[in-house]
C-alpha positions as CSV (number, residue, x, y, z in Angstrom):
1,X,-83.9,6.0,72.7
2,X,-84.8,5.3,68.9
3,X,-85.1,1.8,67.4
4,X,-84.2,1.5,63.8
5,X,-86.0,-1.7,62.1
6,X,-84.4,-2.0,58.8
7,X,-87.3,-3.3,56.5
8,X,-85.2,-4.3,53.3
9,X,-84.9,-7.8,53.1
10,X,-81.5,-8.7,54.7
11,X,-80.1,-11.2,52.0
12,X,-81.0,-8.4,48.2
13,X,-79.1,-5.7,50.8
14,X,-75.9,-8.0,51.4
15,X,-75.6,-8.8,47.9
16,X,-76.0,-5.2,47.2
17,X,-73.2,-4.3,49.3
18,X,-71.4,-7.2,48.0
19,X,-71.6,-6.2,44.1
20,X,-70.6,-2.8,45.6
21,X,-67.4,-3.8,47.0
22,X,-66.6,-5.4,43.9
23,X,-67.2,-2.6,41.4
24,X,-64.9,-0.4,43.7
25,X,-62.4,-3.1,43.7
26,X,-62.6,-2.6,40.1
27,X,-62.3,0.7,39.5
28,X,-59.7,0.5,42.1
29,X,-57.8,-2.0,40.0
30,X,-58.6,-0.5,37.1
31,X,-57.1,3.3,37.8
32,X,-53.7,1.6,39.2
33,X,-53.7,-0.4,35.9
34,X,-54.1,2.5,33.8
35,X,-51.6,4.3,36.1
36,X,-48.9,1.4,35.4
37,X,-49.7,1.4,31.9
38,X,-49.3,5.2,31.9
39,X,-45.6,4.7,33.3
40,X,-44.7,2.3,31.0
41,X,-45.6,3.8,28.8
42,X,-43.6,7.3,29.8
43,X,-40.9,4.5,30.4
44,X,-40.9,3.0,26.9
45,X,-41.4,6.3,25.1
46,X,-37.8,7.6,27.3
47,X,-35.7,4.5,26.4
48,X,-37.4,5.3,22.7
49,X,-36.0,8.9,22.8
50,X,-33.0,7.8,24.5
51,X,-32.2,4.8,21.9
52,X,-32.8,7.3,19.0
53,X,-30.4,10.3,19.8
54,X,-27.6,7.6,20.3
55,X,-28.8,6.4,16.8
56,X,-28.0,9.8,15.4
57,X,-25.1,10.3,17.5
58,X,-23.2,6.8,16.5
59,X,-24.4,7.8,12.5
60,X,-22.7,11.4,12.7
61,X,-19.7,9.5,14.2
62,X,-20.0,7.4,11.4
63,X,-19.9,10.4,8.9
64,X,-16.7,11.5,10.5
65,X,-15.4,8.4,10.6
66,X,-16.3,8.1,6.8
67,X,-14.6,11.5,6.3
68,X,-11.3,10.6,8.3
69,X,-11.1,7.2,6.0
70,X,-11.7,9.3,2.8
71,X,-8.7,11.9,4.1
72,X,-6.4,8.9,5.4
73,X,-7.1,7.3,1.3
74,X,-6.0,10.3,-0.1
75,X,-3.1,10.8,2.0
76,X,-2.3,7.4,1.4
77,X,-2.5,8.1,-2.3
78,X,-0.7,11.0,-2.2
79,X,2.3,9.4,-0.4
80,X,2.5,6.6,-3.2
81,X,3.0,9.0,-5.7
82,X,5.6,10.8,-4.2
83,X,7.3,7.4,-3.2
84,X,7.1,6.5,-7.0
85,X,8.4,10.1,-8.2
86,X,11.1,9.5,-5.9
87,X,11.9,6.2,-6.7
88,X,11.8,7.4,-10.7
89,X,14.0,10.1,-9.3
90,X,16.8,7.4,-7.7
91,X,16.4,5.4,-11.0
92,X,17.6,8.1,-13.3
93,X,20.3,9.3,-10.9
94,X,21.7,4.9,-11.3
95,X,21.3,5.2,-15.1
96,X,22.8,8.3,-15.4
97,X,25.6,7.5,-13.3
98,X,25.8,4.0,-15.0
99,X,26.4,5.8,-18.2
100,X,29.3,7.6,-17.2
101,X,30.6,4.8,-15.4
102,X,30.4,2.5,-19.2
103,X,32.0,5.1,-20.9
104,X,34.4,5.8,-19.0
105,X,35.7,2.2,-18.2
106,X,35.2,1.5,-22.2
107,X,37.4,4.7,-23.0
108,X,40.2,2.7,-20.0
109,X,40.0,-0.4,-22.1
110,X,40.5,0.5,-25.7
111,X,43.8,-0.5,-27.1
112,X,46.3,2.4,-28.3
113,X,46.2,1.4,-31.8
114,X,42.0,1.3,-32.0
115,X,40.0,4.2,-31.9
116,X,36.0,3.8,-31.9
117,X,33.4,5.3,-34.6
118,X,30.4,4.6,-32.9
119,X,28.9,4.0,-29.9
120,X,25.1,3.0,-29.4
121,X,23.1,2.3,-26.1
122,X,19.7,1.0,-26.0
123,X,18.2,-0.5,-23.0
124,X,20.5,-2.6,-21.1
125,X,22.5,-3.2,-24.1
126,X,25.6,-1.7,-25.7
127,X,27.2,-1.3,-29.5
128,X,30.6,-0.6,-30.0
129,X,32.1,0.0,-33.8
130,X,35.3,0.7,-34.2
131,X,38.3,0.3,-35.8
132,X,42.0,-1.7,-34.9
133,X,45.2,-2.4,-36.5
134,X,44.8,-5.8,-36.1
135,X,42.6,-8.8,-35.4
136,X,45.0,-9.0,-31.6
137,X,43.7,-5.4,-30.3
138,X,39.9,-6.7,-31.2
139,X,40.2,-9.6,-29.6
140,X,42.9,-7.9,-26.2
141,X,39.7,-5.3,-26.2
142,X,37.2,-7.6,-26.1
143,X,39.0,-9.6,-23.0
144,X,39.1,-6.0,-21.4
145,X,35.3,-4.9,-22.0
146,X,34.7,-8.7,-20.0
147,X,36.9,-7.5,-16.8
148,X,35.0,-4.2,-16.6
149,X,32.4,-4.9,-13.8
150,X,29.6,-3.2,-15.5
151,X,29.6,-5.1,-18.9
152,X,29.0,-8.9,-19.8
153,X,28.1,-11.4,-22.4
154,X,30.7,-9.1,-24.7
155,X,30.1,-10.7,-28.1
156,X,32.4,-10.2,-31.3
157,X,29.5,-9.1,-34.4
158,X,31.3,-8.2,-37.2
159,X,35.2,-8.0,-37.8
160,X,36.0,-7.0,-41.5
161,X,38.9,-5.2,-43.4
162,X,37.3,-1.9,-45.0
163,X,36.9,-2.0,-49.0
164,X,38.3,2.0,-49.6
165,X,41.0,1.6,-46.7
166,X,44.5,1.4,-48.1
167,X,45.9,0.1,-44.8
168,X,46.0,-3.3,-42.8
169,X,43.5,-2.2,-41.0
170,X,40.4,-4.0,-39.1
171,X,36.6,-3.0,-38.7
172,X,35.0,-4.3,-35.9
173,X,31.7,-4.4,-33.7
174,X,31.2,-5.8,-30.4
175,X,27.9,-6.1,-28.5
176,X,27.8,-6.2,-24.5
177,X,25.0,-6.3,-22.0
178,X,25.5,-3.4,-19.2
179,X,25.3,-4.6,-15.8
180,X,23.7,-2.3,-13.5
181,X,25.4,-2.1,-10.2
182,X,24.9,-4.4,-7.3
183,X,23.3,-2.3,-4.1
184,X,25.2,-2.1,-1.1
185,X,23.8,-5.0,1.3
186,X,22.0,-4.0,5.0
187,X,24.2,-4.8,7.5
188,X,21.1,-4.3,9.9
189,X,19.3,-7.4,7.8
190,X,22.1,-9.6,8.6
191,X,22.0,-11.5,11.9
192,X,25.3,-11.1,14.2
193,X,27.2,-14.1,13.8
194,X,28.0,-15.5,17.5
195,X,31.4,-15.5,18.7
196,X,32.7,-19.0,17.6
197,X,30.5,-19.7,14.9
198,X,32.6,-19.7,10.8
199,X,30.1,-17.9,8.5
C-alpha cells in the first residue's frame, strides 16, 4: 500500500479549486445566456417576419378595398346621371303634355263670336291676342280661362277697337300663369286612419 503526501500547501490549492468552480460556473452561465439570447432572438426575428407579411397582407387589402370604393364612386356616379336623364325625361313628357292640355282647354273656352290671332308661351306664362265682337265675350272668356284648372292670375292687357276695322269689333290680350299639375298623393305616405277617428 502506497501513501500519497500531497506537498502543495492546502489553503493556495483550495482556493485554486475554488476560482475553478467559479469560472465554470461562468462559462456555464454564460453559454445558457447566450443560448436564451439566441432564442429570443429567433423568437423576436419570427414575430418580426410574422408582423410584416400581415403588414403587406392588410395594405393589399387596402388596395382592393381602395379599388372597390373607386368602382362603388363611379357606379354611384353613373346612377345619378341616369336618375337625372330620367328625371329630364319625366319633365318633358309633364310639359309636353301640359301643353296640349292649355291648348286644348283654351280652344273649350273661347266664345263663338272670338277667334284668336296669337298665342305665345314662355316659361310658365301664357299670351293670348285675339279678337271679340264685344267687350262681354272678353270679359265671359276671361272668367272661362280662370275655371280652367291649369291657368291662373288671368289678367286683361290690352282691349282696343282696331284703327282699319270697319266693324264693332274688339282687340284684346290676356296674360295667364300655367299651373302645372298637382301629382297624385302616396297613399302608402299616409297613415291609416283608425276606425272611429274623423280625419
Amino acid at each position: 500500500m502506497k501513501i500519497r503526501i500531497n506537498l502543495l500547501p492546502y489553503r493556495p490549492a483550495r482556493r485554486l479549486a475554488k476560482v475553478n468552480r467559479l469560472f465554470m460556473i461562468w462559462g456555464v452561465v454564460g453559454v445558457v445566456g447566450i443560448g436564451m439570447a439566441f432564442l429570443v432572438n429567433l423568437q423576436v426575428e419570427a414575430h418580426i417576419a410574422e408582423r410584416t407579411a400581415q403588414k403587406i397582407a392588410h395594405e393589399e387589402h387596402l388596395k382592393k378595398l381602395d379599388q372597390q370604393l373607386g368602382e362603388i364612386a363611379e357606379i354611384k356616379a353613373k346612377r345619378d346621371l341616369v336618375r337625372q336623364r330620367l328625371e329630364l325625361i319625366a319633365q318633358l313628357s309633364r310639359s309636353r303634355d301640359l301643353t296640349l292640355r292649355v291648348l286644348d282647354s283654351v280652344s273649350q273656352r273661347i266664345p263663338e263670336k272670338a277667334w284668336l290671332t296669337r298665342l305665345m308661351t314662355k316659361q310658365s306664362s301664357l299670351e293670348l291676342t285675339g279678337r271679340a265682337q264685344s267687350n262681354a265675350l272678353v270679359a265671359d272668356f276671361m272668367s272661362a280661362l280662370e275655371r280652367s284648372p291649369h291657368l291662373n292670375h288671368v289678367d286683361l292687357t290690352r282691349v282696343a277697337r282696331p284703327a282699319k276695322d270697319q266693324l264693332e269689333m274688339k282687340e284684346f290680350t290676356v296674360t295667364a300663369q300655367i299651373t302645372p299639375p298637382t301629382p297624385p298623393e302616396d297613399p302608402k305616405a299616409k297613415p291609416n286612419a283608425k276606425k272611429g277617428e274623423k280625419p
